[in-house]
MDTraj code that builds the backbone (N, CA, C; nanometers):
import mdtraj as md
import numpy as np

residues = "UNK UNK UNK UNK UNK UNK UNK UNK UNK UNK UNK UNK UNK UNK UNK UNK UNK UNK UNK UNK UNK UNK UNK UNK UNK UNK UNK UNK UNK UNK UNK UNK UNK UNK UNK UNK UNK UNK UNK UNK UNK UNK UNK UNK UNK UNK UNK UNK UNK UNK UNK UNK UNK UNK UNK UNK UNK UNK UNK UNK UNK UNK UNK UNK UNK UNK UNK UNK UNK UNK UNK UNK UNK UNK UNK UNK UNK UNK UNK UNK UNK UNK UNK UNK UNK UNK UNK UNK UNK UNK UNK UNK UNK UNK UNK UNK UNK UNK UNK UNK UNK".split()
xyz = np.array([
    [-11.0163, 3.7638, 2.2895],
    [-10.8749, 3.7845, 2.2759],
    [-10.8243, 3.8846, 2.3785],
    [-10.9263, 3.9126, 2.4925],
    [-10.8763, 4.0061, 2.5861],
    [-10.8551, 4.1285, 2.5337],
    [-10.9386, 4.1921, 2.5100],
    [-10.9243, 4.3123, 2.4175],
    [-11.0147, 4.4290, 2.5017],
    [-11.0245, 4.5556, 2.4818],
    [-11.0821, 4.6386, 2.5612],
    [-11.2413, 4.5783, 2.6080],
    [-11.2309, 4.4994, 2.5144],
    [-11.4273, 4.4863, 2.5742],
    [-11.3847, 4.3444, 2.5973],
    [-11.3083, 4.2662, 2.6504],
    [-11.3006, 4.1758, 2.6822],
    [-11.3245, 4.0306, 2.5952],
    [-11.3734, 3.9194, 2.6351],
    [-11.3676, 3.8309, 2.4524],
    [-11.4880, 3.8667, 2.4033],
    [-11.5174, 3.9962, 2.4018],
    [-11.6599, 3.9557, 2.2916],
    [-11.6129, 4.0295, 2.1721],
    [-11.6445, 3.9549, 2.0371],
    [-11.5367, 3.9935, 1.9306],
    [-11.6469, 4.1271, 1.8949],
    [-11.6167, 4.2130, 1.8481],
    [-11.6358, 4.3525, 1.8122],
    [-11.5695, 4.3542, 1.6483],
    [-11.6270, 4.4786, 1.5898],
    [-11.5311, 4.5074, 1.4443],
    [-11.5902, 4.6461, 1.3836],
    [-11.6312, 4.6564, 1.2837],
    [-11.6877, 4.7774, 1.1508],
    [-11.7715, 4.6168, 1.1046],
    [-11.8666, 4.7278, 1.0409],
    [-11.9557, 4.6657, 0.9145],
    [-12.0389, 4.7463, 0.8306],
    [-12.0305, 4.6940, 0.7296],
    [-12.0962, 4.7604, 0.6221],
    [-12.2241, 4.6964, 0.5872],
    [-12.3501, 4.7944, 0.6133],
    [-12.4899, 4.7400, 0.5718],
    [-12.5624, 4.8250, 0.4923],
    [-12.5753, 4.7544, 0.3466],
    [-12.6840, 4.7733, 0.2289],
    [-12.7609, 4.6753, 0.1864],
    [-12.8709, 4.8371, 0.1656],
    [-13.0139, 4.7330, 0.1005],
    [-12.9359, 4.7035, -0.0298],
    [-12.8293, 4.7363, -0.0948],
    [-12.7979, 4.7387, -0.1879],
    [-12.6931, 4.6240, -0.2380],
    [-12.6758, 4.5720, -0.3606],
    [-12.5336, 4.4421, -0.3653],
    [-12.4332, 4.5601, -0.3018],
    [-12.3566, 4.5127, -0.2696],
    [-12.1717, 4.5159, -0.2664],
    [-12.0817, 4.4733, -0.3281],
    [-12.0181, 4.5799, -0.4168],
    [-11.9031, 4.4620, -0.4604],
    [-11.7836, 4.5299, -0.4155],
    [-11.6770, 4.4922, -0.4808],
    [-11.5048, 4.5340, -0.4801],
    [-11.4655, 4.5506, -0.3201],
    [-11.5207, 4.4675, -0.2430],
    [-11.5504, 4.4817, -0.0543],
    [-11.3677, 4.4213, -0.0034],
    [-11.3505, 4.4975, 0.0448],
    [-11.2159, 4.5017, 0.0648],
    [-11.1778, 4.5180, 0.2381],
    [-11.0651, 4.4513, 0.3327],
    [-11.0377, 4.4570, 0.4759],
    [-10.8880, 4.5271, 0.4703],
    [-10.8535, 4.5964, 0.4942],
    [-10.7693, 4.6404, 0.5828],
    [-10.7045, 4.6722, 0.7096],
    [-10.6537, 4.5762, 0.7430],
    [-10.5465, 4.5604, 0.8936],
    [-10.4773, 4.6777, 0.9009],
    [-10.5028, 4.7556, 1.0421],
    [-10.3667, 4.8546, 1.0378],
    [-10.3899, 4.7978, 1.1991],
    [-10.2115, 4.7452, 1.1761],
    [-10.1631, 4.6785, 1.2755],
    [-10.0453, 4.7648, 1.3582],
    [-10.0715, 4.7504, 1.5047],
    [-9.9708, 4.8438, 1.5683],
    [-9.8940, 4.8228, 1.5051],
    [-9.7821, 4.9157, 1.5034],
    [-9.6237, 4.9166, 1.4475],
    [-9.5425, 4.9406, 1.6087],
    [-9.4220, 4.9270, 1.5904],
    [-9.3211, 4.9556, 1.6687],
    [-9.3144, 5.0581, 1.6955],
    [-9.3127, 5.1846, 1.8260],
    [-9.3136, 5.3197, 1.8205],
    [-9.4206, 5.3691, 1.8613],
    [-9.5509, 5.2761, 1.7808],
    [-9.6451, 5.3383, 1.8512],
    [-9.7418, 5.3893, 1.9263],
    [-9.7286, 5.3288, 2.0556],
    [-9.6728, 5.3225, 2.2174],
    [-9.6376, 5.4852, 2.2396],
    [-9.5788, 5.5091, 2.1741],
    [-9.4661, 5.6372, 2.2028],
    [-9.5753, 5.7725, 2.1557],
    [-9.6571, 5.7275, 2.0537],
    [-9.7575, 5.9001, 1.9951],
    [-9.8219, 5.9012, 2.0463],
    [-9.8394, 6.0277, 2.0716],
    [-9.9249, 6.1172, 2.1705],
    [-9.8561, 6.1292, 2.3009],
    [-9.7316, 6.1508, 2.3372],
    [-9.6663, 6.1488, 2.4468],
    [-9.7881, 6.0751, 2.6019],
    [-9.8355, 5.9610, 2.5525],
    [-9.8962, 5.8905, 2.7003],
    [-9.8229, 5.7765, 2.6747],
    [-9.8847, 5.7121, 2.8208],
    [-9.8079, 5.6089, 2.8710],
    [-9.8966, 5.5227, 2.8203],
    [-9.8724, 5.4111, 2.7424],
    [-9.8639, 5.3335, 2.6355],
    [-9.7917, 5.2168, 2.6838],
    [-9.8356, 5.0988, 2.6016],
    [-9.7929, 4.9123, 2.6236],
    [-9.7962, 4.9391, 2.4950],
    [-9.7573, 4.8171, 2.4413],
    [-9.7822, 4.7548, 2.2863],
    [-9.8844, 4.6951, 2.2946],
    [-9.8998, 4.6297, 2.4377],
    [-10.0368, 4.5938, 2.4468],
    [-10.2081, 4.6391, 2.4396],
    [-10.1659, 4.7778, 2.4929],
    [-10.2586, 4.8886, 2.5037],
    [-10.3154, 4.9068, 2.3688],
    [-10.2427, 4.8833, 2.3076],
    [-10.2616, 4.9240, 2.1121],
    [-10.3562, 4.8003, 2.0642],
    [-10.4678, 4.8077, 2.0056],
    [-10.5537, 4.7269, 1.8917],
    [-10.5263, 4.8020, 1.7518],
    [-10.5152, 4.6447, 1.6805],
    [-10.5209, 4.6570, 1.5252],
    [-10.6514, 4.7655, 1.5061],
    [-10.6528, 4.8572, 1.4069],
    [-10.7668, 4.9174, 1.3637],
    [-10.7790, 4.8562, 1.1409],
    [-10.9286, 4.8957, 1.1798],
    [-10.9242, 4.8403, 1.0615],
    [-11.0597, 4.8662, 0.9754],
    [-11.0125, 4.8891, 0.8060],
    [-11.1083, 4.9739, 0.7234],
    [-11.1799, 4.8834, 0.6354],
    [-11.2547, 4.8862, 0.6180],
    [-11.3722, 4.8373, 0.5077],
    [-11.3867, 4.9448, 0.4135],
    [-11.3581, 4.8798, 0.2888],
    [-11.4234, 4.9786, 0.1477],
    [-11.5146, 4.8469, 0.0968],
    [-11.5660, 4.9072, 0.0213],
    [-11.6652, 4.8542, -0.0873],
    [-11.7478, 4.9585, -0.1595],
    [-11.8173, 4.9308, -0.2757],
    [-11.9006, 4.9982, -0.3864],
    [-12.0181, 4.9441, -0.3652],
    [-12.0818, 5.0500, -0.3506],
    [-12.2676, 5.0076, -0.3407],
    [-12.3144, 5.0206, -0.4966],
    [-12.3668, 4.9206, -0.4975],
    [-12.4348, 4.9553, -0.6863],
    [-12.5723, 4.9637, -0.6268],
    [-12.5962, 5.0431, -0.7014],
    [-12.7965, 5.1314, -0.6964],
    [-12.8410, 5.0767, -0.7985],
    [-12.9553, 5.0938, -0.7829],
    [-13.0273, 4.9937, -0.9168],
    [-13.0646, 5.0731, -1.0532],
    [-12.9972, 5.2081, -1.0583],
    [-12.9945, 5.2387, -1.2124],
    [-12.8283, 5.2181, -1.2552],
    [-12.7247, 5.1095, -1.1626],
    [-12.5817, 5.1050, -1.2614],
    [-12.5304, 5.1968, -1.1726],
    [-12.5454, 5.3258, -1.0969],
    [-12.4575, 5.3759, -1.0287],
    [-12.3851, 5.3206, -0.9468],
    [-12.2233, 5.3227, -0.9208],
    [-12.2020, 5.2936, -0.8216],
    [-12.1184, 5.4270, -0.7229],
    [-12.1148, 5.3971, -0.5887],
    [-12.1059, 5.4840, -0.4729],
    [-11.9263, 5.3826, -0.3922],
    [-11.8605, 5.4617, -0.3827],
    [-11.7552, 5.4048, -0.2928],
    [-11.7603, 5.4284, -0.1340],
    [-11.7524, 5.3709, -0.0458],
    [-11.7898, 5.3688, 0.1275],
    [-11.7134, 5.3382, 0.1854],
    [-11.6700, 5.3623, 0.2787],
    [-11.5042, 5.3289, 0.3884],
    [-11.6393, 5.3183, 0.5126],
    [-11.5436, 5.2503, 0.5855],
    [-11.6059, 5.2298, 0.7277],
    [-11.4636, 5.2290, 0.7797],
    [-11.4677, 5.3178, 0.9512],
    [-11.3215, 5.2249, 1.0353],
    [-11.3471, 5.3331, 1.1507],
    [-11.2635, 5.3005, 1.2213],
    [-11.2587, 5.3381, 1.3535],
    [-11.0859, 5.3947, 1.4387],
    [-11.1029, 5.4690, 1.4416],
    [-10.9117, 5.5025, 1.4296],
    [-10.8753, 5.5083, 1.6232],
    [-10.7629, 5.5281, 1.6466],
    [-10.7355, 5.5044, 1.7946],
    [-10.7661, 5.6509, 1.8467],
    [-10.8454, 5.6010, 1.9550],
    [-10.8872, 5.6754, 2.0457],
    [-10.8465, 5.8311, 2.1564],
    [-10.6977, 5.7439, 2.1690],
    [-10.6326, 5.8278, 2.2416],
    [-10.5012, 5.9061, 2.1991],
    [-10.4524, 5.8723, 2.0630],
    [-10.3352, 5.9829, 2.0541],
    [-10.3461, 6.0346, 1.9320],
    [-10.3685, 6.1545, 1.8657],
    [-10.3694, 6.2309, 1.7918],
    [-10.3056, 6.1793, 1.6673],
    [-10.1269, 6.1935, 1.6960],
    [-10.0197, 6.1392, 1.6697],
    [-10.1007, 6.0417, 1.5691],
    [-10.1586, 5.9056, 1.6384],
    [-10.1690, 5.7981, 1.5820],
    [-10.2857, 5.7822, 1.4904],
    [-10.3537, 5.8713, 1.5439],
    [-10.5248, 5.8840, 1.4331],
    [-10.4698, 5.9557, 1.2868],
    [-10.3787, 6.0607, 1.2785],
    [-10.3501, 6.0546, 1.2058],
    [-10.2401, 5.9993, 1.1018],
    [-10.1771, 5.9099, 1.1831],
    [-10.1190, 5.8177, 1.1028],
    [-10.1949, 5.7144, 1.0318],
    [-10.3028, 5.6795, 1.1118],
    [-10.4194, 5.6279, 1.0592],
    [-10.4979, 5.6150, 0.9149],
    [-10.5339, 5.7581, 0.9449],
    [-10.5958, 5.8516, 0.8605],
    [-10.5071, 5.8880, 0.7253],
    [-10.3530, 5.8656, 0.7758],
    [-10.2695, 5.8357, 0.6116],
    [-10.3228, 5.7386, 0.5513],
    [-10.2834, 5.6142, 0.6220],
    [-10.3442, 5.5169, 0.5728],
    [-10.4368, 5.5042, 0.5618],
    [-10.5911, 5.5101, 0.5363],
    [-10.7542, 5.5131, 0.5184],
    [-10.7013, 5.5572, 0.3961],
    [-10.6253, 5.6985, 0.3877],
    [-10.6840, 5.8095, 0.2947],
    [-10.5936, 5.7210, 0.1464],
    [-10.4725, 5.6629, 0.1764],
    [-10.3904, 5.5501, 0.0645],
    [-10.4822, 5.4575, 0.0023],
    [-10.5371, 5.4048, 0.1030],
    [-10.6632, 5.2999, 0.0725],
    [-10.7605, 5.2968, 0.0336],
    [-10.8154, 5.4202, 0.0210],
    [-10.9298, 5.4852, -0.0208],
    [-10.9003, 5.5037, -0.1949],
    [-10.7804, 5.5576, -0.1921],
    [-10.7140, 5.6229, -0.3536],
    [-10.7372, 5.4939, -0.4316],
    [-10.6826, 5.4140, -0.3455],
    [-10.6454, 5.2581, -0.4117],
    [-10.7741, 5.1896, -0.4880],
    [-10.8696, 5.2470, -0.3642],
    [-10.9936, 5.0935, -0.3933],
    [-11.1013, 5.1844, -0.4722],
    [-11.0387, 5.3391, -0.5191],
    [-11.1695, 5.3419, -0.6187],
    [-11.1290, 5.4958, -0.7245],
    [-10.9553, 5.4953, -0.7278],
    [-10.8958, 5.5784, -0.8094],
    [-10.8659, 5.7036, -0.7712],
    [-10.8747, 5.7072, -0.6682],
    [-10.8100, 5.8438, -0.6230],
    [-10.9133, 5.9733, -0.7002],
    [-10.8414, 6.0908, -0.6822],
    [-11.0038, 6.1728, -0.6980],
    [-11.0731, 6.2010, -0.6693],
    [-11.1049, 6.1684, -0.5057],
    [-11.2344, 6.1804, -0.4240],
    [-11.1647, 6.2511, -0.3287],
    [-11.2739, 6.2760, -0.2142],
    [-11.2580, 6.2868, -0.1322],
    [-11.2781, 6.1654, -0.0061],
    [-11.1644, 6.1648, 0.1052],
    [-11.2084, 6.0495, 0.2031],
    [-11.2875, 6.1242, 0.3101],
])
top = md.Topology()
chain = top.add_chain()
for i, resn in enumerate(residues, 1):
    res = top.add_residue(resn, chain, resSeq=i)
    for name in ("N", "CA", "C"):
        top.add_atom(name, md.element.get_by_symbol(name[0]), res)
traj = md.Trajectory(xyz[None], top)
């Protein structure tokens, strides 16, 4: 898709010896504007979707463990932590808030 590494598709993944369940994707898709954070020179193009993986590892005595995976943008502050709002929303969501992300 012509993307920084060119077409070879890239992503996050989550690997356990363990099941997975409640495994969840989250798109955080450029928005409008943000081009503009971190005062650099910026395309809309320049911008890739980033994007989070949750899921629950169950252990084999019944415990389960909640896990995020993602990768936030590289170059503007601004935008990692806009990011990082969102992870930290998504995080609350997919296993009750209460934790830490």
């Amino acid at each position: 898709q012509g993307s920084f590494f060119g077409d070879v598709p890239f992503g996050n993944a989550v690997l356990s010896r363990f099941p997975l369940d409640r495994v969840a994707h989250l798109v955080m898709a450029p928005e409008a504007g943000d081009e503009t954070l971190g005062q650099q020179e910026r395309t809309p193009e320049d911008l890739e979707a980033r994007g989070l993986i949750t899921a629950e590892v169950v252990l084999p005595d019944g415990r389960r463990i909640g896990i995020g995976c993602t990768h936030l943008d590289h170059r503007a502050e601004q935008l990692r932590q806009k990011q990082a709002a969102l992870v930290g929303a998504a995080v609350d969501a997919a296993f009750g808030g209460g934790g830490t992300a």
